[in-house]
C-alpha positions as CSV (number, residue, x, y, z in Angstrom):
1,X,137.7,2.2,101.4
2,X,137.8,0.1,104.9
3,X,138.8,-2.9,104.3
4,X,142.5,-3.3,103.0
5,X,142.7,-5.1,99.6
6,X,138.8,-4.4,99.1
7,X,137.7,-1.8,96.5
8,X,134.8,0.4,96.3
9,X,133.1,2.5,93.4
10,X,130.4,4.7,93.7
11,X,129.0,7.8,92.0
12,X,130.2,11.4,93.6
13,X,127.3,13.0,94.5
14,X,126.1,16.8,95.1
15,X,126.0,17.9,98.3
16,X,124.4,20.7,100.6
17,X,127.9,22.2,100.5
18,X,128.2,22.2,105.0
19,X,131.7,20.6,104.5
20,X,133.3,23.3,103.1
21,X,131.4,26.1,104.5
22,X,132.2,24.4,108.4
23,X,135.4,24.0,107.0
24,X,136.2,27.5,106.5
25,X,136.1,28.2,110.0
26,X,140.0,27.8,110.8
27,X,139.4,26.0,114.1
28,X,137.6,23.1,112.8
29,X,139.7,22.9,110.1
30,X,143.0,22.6,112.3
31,X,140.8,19.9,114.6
32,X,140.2,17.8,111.8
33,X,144.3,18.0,110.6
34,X,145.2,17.2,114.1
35,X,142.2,14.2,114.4
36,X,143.1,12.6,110.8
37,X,146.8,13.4,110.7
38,X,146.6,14.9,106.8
39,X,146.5,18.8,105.8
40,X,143.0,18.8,104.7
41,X,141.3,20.1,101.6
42,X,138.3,21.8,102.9
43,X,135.4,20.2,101.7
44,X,134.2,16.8,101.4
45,X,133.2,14.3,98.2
46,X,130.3,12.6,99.0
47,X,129.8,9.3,97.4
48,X,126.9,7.2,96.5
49,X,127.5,3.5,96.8
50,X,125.6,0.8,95.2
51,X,124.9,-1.1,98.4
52,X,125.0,-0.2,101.7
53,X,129.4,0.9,103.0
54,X,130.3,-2.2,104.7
55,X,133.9,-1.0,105.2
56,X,135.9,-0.4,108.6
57,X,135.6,2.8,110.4
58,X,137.4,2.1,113.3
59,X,137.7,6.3,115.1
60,X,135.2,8.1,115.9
61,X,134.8,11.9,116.8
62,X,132.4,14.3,118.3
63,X,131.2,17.4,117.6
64,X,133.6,18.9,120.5
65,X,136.3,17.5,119.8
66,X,135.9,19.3,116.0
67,X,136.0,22.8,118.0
68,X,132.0,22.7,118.9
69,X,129.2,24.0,116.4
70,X,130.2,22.1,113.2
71,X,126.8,20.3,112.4
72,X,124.2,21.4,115.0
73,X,121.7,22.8,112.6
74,X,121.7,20.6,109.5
75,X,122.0,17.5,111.6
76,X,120.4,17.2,114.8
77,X,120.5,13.9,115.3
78,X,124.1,13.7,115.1
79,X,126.2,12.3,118.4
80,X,129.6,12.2,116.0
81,X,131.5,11.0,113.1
82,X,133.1,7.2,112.7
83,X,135.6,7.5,110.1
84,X,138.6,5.1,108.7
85,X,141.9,6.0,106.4
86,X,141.0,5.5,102.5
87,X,143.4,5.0,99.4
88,X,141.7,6.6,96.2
89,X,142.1,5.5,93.3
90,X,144.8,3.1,94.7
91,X,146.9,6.1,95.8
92,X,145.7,8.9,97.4
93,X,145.8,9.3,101.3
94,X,142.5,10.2,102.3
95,X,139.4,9.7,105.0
96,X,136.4,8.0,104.7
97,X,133.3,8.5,107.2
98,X,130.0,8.5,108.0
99,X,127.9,10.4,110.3
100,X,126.3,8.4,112.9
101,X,122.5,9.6,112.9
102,X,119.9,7.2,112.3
103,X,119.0,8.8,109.1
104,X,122.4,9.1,107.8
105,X,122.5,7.1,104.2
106,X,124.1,3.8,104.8
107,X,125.0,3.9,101.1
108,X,127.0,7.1,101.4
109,X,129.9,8.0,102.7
110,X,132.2,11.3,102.5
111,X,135.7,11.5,101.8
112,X,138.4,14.2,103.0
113,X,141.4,14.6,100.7
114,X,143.9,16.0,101.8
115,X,147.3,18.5,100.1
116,X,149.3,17.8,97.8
117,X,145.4,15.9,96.3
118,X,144.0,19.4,96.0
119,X,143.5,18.5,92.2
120,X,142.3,14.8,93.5
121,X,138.8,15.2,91.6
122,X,140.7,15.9,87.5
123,X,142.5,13.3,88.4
124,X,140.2,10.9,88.8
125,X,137.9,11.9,87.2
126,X,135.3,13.2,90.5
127,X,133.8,16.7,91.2
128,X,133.0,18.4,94.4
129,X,129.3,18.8,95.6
């Protein structure tokens, strides 16, 4: 995830299930396909590194540009998202990102999969939080 040639394991973790439910509204969903270029999965995987993601997250998004009220009330704090292209498993197109609050995990990070990798998680093996 990040950094070409550099690969990253971690544990998928549950999460408080705000992807999905923010991704259900069909205007954030079609901002985040037009932002990261793939049909998206609604949803994220949240992964639990072993140390702290040191990978690239070169763009960056706000909560505007995401159609407005995406994360208001579960994360204040949060100006945006800085996110990067990922291969999982050495295959499948998908984004990597972090949110930039200063209590955001720096061991975690959340992956969006997009179509045809709806079955992504039985295929390697990871499970949706």
């Amino acid at each position: 995830m990040g950094i070409p040639g550099k690969t990253y394991r971690g544990i998928v973790v549950p999460g408080r299930g705000f992807g999905a439910q923010r991704m259900a509204n069909p205007a954030v969903l079609q901002a985040a396909q037009r932002l990261t270029a793939l049909t998206l999965v609604p949803g994220t995987l949240n992964v639990r590194l072993p140390q702290p993601f040191d990978g690239l997250l070169p763009w960056y998004f706000t909560e505007e540009e995401l159609g407005g009220h995406v994360w208001r009330d579960h994360a204040p704090h949060r100006q945006g998202i800085r996110f990067g292209e990922v291969l999982i498993a050495g295959r499948y197109r998908g984004i990597v990102f972090q949110g930039d609050e200063p209590e955001y995990p720096p061991e975690q990070v959340e992956i969006l999969r997009g179509y045809p990798e709806t079955k992504l998680g039985k295929k390697v093996n990871l499970l949706d939080s």
